[in-house]
Every structure is written in C-alpha cells, then in structure tokens.
C-alpha positions as CSV (number, residue, x, y, z in Angstrom):
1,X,52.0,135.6,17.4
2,X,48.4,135.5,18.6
3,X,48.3,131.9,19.0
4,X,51.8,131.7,21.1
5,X,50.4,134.5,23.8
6,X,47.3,132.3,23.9
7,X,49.1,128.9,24.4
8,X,51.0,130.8,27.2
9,X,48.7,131.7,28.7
10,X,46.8,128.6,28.9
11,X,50.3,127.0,30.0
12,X,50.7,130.2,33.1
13,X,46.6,129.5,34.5
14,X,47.3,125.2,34.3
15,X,50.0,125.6,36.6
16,X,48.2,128.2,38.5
17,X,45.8,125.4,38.9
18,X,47.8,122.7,40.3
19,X,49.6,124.4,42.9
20,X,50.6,123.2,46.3
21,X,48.8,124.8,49.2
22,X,50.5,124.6,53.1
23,X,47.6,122.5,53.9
24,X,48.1,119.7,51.2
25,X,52.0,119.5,53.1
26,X,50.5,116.9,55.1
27,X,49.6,114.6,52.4
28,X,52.7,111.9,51.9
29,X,54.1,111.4,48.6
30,X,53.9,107.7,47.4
31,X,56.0,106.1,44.8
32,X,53.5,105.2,42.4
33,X,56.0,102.3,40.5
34,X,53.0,100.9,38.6
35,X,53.4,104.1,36.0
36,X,56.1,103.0,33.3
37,X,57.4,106.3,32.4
38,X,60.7,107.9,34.5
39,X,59.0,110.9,34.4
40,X,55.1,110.7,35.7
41,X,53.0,112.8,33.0
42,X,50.5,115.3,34.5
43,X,46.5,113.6,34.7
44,X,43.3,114.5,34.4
45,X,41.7,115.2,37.8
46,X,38.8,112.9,37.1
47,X,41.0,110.2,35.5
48,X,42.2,109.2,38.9
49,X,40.3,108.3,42.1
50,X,42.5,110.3,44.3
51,X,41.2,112.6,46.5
52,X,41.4,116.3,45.6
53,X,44.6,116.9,47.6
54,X,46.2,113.9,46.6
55,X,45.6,114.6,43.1
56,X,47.3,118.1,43.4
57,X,50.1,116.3,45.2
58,X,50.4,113.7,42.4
59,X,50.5,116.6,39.6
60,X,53.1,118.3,41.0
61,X,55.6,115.2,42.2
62,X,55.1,114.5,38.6
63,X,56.7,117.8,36.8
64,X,60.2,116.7,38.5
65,X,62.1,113.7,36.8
66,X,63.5,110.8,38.9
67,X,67.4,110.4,39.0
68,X,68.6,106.9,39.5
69,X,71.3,105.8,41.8
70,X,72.9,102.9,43.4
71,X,70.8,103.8,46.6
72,X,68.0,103.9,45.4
73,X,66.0,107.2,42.9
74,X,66.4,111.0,43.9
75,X,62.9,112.5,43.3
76,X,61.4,115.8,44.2
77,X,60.8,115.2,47.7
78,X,64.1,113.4,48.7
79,X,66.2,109.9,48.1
80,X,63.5,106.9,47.9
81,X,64.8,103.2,48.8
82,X,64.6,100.4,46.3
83,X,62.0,98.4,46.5
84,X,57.9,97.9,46.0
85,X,56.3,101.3,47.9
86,X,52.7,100.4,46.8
87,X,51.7,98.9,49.9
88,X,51.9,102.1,51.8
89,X,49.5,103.6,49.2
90,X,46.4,102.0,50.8
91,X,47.1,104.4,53.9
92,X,46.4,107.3,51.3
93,X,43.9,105.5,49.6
94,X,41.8,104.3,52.7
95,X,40.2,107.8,53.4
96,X,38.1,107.6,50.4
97,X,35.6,104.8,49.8
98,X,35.5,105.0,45.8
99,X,39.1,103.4,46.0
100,X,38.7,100.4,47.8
101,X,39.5,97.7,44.7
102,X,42.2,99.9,43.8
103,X,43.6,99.8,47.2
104,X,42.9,96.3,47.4
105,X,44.7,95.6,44.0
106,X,47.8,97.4,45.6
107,X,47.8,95.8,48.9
108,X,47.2,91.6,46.5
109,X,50.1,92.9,44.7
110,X,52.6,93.8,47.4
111,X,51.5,90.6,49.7
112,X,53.2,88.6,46.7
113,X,56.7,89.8,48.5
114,X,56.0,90.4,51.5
115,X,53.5,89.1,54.9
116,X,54.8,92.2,56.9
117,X,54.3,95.9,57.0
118,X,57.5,97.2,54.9
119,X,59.6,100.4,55.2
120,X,59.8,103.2,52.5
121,X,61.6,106.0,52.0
122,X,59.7,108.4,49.5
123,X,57.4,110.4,52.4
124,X,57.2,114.6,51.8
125,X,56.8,114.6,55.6
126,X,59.6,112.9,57.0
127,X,61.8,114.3,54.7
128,X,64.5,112.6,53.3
129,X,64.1,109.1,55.2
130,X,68.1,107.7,55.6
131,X,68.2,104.4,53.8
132,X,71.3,103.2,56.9
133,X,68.5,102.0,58.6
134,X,65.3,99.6,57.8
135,X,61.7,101.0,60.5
136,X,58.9,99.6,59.4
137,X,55.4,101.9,58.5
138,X,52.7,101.3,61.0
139,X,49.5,101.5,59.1
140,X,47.0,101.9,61.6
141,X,48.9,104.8,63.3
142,X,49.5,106.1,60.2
143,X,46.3,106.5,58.5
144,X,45.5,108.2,61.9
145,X,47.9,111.0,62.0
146,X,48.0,111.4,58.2
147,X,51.8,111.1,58.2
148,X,53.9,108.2,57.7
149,X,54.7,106.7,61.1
150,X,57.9,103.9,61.5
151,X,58.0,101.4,64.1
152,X,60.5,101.8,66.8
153,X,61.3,98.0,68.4
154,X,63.6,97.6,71.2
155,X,65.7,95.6,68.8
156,X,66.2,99.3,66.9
157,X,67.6,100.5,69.8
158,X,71.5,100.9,70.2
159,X,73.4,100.2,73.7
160,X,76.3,100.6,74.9
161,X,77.6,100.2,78.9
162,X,81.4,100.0,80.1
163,X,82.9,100.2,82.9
164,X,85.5,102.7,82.8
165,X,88.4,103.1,84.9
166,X,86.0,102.0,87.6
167,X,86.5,98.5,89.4
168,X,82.6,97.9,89.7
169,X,79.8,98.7,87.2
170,X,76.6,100.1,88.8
171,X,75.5,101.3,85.6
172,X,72.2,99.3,84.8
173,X,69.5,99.8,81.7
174,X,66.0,98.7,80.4
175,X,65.1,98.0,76.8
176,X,61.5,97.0,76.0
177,X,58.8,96.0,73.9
178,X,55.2,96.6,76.4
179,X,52.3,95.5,75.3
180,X,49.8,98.0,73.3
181,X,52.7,98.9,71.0
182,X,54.4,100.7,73.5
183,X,59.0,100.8,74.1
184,X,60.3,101.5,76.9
185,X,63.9,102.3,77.5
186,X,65.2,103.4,80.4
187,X,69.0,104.0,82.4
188,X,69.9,103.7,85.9
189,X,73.3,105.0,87.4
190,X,73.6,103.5,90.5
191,X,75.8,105.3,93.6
192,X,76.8,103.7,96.9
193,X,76.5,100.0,95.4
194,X,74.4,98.5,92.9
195,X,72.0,97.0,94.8
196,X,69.6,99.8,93.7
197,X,69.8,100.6,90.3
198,X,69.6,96.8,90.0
199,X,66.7,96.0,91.7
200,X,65.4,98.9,89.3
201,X,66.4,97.5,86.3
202,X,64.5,94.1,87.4
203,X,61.4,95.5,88.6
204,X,60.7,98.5,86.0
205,X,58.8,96.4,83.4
206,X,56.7,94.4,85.8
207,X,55.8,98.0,87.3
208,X,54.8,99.7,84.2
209,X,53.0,97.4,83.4
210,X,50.7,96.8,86.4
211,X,50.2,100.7,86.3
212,X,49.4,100.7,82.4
213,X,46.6,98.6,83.3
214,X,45.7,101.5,85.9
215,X,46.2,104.8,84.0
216,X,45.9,105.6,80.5
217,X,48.0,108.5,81.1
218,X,51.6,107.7,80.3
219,X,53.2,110.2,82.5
220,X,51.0,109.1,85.3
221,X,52.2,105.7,84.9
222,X,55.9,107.1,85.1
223,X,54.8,108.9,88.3
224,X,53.7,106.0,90.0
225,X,56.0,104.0,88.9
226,X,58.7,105.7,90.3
227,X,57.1,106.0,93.5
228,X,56.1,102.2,94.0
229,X,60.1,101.6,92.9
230,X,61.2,103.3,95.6
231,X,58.9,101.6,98.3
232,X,59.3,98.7,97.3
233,X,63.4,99.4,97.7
234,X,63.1,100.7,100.7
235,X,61.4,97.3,102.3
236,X,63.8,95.3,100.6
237,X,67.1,97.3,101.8
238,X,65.3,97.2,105.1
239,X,64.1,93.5,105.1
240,X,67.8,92.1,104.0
241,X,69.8,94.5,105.7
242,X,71.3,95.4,102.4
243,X,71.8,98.6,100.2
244,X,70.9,100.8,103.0
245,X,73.0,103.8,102.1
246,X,72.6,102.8,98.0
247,X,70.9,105.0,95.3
248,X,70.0,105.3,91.7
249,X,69.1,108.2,89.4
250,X,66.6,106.8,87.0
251,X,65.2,108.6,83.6
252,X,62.6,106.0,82.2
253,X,61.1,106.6,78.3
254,X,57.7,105.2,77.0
255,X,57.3,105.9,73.7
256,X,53.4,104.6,73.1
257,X,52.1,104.2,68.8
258,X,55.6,105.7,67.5
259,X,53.9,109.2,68.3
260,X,53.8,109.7,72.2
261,X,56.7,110.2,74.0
262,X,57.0,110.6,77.8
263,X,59.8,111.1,80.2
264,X,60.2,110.8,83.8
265,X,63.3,111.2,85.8
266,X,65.4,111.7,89.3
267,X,68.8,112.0,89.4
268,X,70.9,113.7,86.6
269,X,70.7,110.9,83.6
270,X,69.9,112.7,80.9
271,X,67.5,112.1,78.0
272,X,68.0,114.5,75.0
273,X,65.9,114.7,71.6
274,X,67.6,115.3,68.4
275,X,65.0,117.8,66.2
276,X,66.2,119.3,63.3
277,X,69.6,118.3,63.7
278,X,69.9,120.2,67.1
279,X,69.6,119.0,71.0
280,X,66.3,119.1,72.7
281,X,67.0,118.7,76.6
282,X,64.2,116.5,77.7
283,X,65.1,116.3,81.2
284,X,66.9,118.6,83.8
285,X,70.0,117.6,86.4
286,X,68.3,117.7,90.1
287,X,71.2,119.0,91.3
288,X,71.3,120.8,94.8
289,X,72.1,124.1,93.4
290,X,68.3,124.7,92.2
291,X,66.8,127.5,93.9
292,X,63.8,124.8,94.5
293,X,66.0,121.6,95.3
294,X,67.9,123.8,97.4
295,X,65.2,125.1,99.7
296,X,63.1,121.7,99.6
297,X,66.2,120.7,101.4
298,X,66.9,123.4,104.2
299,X,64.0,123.5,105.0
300,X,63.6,119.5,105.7
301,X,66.4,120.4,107.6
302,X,69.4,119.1,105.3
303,X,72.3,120.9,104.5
304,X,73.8,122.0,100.6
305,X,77.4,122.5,100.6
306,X,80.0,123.4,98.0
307,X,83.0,121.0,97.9
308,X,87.1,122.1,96.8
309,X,86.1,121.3,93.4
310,X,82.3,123.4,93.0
311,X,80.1,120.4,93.6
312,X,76.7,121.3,95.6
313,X,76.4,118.4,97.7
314,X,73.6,117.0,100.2
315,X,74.5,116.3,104.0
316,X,78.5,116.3,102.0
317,X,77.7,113.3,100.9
318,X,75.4,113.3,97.5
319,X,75.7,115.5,94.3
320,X,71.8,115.3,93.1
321,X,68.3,116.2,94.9
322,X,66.3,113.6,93.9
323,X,66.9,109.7,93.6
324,X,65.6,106.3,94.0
325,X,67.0,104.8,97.6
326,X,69.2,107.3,99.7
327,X,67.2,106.0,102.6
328,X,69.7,107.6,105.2
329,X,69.0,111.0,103.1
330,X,65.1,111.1,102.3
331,X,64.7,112.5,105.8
332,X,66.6,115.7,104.9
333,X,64.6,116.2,101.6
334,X,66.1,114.1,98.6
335,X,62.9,112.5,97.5
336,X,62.0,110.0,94.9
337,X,59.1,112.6,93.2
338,X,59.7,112.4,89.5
339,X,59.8,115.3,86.9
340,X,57.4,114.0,83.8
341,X,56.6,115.5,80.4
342,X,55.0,114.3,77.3
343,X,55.9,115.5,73.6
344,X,54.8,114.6,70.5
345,X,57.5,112.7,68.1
346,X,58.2,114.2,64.8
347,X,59.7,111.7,62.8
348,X,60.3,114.6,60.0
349,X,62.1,116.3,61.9
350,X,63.4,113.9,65.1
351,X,66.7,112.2,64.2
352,X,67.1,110.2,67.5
353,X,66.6,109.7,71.6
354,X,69.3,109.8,73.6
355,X,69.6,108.6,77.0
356,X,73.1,108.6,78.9
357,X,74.4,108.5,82.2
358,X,76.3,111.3,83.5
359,X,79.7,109.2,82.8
360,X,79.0,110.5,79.0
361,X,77.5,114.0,79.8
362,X,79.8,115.0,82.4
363,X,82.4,115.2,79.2
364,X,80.1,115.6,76.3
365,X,78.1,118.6,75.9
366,X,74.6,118.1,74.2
367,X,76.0,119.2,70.8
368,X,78.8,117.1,70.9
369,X,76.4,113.6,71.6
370,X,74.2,114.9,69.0
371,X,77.2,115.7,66.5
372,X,78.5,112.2,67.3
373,X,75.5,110.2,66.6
374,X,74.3,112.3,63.7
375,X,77.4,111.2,62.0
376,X,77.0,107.2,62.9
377,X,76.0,104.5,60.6
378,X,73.4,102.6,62.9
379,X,72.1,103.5,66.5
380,X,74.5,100.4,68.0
381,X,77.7,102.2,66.7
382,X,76.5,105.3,68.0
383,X,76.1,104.2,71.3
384,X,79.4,102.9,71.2
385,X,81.1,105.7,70.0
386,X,79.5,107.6,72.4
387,X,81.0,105.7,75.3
388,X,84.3,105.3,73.7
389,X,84.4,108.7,72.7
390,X,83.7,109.8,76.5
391,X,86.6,107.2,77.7
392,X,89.1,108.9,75.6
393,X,88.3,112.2,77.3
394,X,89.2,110.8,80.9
395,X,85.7,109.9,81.8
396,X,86.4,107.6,84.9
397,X,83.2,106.7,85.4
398,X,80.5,103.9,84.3
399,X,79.4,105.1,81.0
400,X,76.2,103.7,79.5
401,X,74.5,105.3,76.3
402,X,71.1,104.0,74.6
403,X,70.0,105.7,71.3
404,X,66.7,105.2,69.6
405,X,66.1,106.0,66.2
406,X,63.5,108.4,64.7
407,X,62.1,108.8,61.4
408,X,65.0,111.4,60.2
409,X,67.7,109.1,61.1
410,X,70.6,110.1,59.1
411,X,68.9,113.5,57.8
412,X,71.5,115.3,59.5
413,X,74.8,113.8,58.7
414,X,77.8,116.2,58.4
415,X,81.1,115.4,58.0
416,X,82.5,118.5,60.2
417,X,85.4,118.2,62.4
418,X,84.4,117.8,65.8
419,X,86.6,119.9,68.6
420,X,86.2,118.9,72.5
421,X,88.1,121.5,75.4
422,X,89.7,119.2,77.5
423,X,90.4,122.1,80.5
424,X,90.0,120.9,84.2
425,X,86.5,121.7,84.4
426,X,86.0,118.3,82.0
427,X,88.3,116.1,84.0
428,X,86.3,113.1,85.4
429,X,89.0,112.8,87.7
430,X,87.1,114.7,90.1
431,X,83.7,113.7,89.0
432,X,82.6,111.0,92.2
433,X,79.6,111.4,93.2
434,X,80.4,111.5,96.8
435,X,82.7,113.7,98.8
C-alpha cells in the first residue's frame, strides 16, 4: 500500500512539473514526424535541445494520441495536413544556438521535396488551420513574431464583379503583389460615369508605390495616396473636358509582412474583418447624416437633404460626404480626405478580409457576408456567392466582392440556415445614388 501512495505521488508532482503556463501559449506546436511512435512518449528535459518552453510544450502535445484521418491526423491542438512539417521546425529551433546542426538536418531533409517555403497545419496559435486552402509559412516573419505567419498573394485572393440589372459597370478593383512583401487590394464604385473609378484603378499601384518609397508609414502612404489620386483626376477631367461631374468611393488595403494591415477609405465601400467568426467593421459609410460630415458641409455652404425614400443627400444630388472626383461638389465640402487605421492581423483568430461595394452591403448585413463566406470552400467562391447571393435579393446595382484569406480560414464553418428580410427597406430598387 505504501509503495502505491508513493508511486502516486511521484506520478501527481511529474505532471505538476510539466505544466503549461499562459506564457508558453505562444510557442507553436510542430509535428515532429521523425519520432516513429503514434503516440510521442514523454523525454528527458536534457535529452532534447529544445528550449525550456518548447520542451514543456513537447511534453504535454505528447500525453494526447494522434487520430488518423483521410484529411490528414487529429492531435491535441487541432487537424494537421498531410505532409513533411519539419521544415517549419527551424523557426522554433533558430532562437537557440545549441541547435543549429539539428536545424540544419531538418531543413537538408525537407529541401529533398521541396525548393519553397511550405504550408502546415499543426500550429497551437492559429488554431485549427482549414486544410480548403494551401498559404505558405513565411519564415522570416515568423521567427519574428514567434507565431506562425502564412503568406497572403494576390493570387489567394477571391473576386467577383457583375453588373447587375445595370446597363454600365462602373465598378472597378485592384489586386496586388508591391514590392517589400506587401498586397494591396482595393475597390472602387464609380458614380456619374466611370471615368473616375477607372482612372483609379490604373493609377493606384504606380501611386503607392512612389509614396512607399516616401513614408514608411503605411497609413501615411494611404493618405497621400488618396490625395495625389484626386489631383491628378481633377487635371485630367479638366484637361480632356471629361468626367467632370464623375466620382468614386475608394477603400484601399495594404497588408505589409502578413501582419500589418491598414485601411483607408472615402465613400461607403466597405471593408470588414472576420475575427473569431464575427464581423469587425474596418471602415465607416461617409454618409451626409454624420453629425461631422453634416456640418463640414453647411458650413462650406452646401446643403444635406432627405429624399422620399430617407436618403441624406449633398446639393440633392450625392448620397456620401467624401469621394474621389465630385469636382462640381468639393466646393460645398465633399472632400477627398481619407479615414486610415492600422491593426494588427491575427491569423488565430482572422478568418478573412472583406471588401465590397455598396451593391452587396446595401442588401447584406455584416453577419450575413461573414456567414456566407465562412461557409465557402475557397475565397473565389466566396466572392461569387457573395455577388450572386446579393443579385437574388434585388440588388440592381454593380456588385463587386474581393475576399482575402487569413490564417483561420475555414475555422468557422457552420452549416446554419441562413435567413435574409426582404422588406422595402432592402429593395435596391431605390438604392441610386443620385436623386
């Protein structure tokens, strides 16, 4: 009897010992495939050339055996994609100098498959990573931030634009890979013609990038930006005689080393953040019924009327305080001035960005775009169920939807039946822009 209570206790205090703090969260769980054993069998802290964390981290991932499946193994810390994970291991590995020929073993081994960085899904931190979709680790970025971090291309990036029940499509977006690792993506919804949103849509990346060689300030690069678009409009319409009374809204997205994200925006395109399976409004409409908007307006001597239908209108003419072009309206205070904001992506717990025109969100409410894409194989069917989905609900405008995918794509899938109100408040039937 003695010798069970002691063997007990010697069981209850090695536990004790090996137990997972809040600060060790940040250390990633790697798929060590070189053991042979299903079920990893607790080591020896000085047996492995781990640092202490990582150690504890191994020692516990190892008490929980590994189901299989036909998508891959179901661990501890979420589903894991087939495949060779050991290349991500240097990123763990890196931070301690004792491991280098280990790390260097790792790295010979996996460059036997593969030239390129390579995706995994077996990260603590991102959660369970969706294996619909194949983002690539970026090691340097990475090691940096001491979480997993994917790669974001524009070619990961789904888009949709139709016309409607419109004759003309002034709809216009921007997907692109800047240099220094940097996307943009970015959606103009053109009014009055489309000679402005696109001349934006031709000039944007030249832009950005002659201020990215200015600033190293993302959101000040957006400002400017936005203001050189605009004069450099305003001398064309004026030069050419063209697009004089023509406007865009414009909501521009840099996303800089997978990490940064900043936003800029006029107009009431909309870019929304999925976190933890719920809409995060990254933008606001510049409509004329802000308190602000609103007296920016009077007092540059414009006028802010209410139409039959509840629209606050500029001059009766334009639904939105800010844009780029208006010409015959900046006078009477609808200025090109953008709103910016930076946030931090994180990938554990951002699904996806969203950027649409108000052809989908005039229709859609936040929850709805979010339940729609959530429940989408791969960011190009999302798109296009987006725009389809806004069609069917009498949306008679241009539609356009772009949807960039985050590290917890597919975390929050549900298969939930989806409701929509389709009252007179939602009918695009009365949704013009202009009086």
């Amino acid at each position: 009897m003695f010798i069970l209570f002691f063997r007990c206790f010697i069981n209850r205090k090695y536990l004790r010992m090996h137990r997972i703090f809040p600060i060790q969260k940040r250390v990633v769980q790697v798929n060590l495939s070189y053991f042979n054993s299903t079920v990893i069998q607790p080591v020896s802290l000085t047996s492995f050339p781990f640092s202490t964390a990582t150690k504890r981290k191994e020692i516990q991932g190892s008490l929980f055996p590994v189901q299989k499946s036909l998508y891959g193994s179901n661990g501890r810390f979420g589903w894991r994609k087939k495949g060779n994970s050991d290349s991500f291991l240097k990123a763990v590995l890196s931070s301690d100098s004792t491991t280098h020929d280990t790390a260097v073993r790792l790295q010979n081994d996996s460059n036997e498959n593969e030239s390129k960085q390579q995706s995994d899904s077996n990260f603590d931190t991102l959660g369970a990573w969706d294996n619909r979709i194949d983002l690539p680790i970026m090691m340097d970025e990475s090691i940096k931030h001491g979480t997993p971090i994917p790669r974001v291309t524009a070619a990961d990036v789904g888009c949709s634009t139709i016309l409607g029940k419109r004759i003309y499509q002034e709809d216009r977006y921007v997907v692109a890979d800047l240099l220094n690792n940097i996307l943009c993506v970015a959606v103009f919804d053109g009014h009055g013609g489309s000679e402005c949103s696109e001349f934006c849509a031709q000039n944007l990346e030249r832009l950005l990038l002659d201020h990215l060689a200015l600033h190293k300030d993302l959101e000040a690069v957006l400002h400017h930006t936005f203001l050189t678009l605009h004069s450099l409009y305003a001398a064309w319409a004026t030069e050419n005689n063209k697009g004089l009374r023509a406007g865009s809204t414009a909501t521009v997205c840099l996303l800089r080393g997978g990490v940064e994200l900043a936003v800029g925006h006029v107009g009431d395109s909309r870019a929304i953040l999925c976190r933890s399976g719920q809409p995060m409004e990254l933008t606001y409409d510049h409509c004329p019924s802000v308190t602000s908007e609103k007296a920016r307006i009077q007092q540059s001597g414009g006028r802010v009327n209410v139409d039959n239908i509840g629209r606050y209108l500029v001059n009766e003419a334009l639904n939105m305080s800010r844009s780029i072009g208006d010409l015959h309206l900046k006078q009477y205070g609808v200025i090109a001035l953008p709103d910016t904001r930076s946030i931090r992506v994180k990938h554990g717990k951002d699904a996806f960005l969203l950027l649409n025109t108000d052809g989908v969100n005039f229709v859609l409410r936040n929850e709805e775009t979010c339940n729609i894409v959530n429940n989408a194989e791969i960011p190009a069917r999302a798109a296009e169920l987006l725009t389809e989905q806004a069609l069917s609900m009498s949306s008679e405008d241009n539609m356009t939807a772009l949807v960039i995918p985050f590290g917890s794509w597919g975390k929050y899938t549900t298969s939930a039946s989806m409701f929509y109100s389709f009252g007179i408040g939602r009918d695009m039937n009365k949704s013009s822009r202009f009086g």
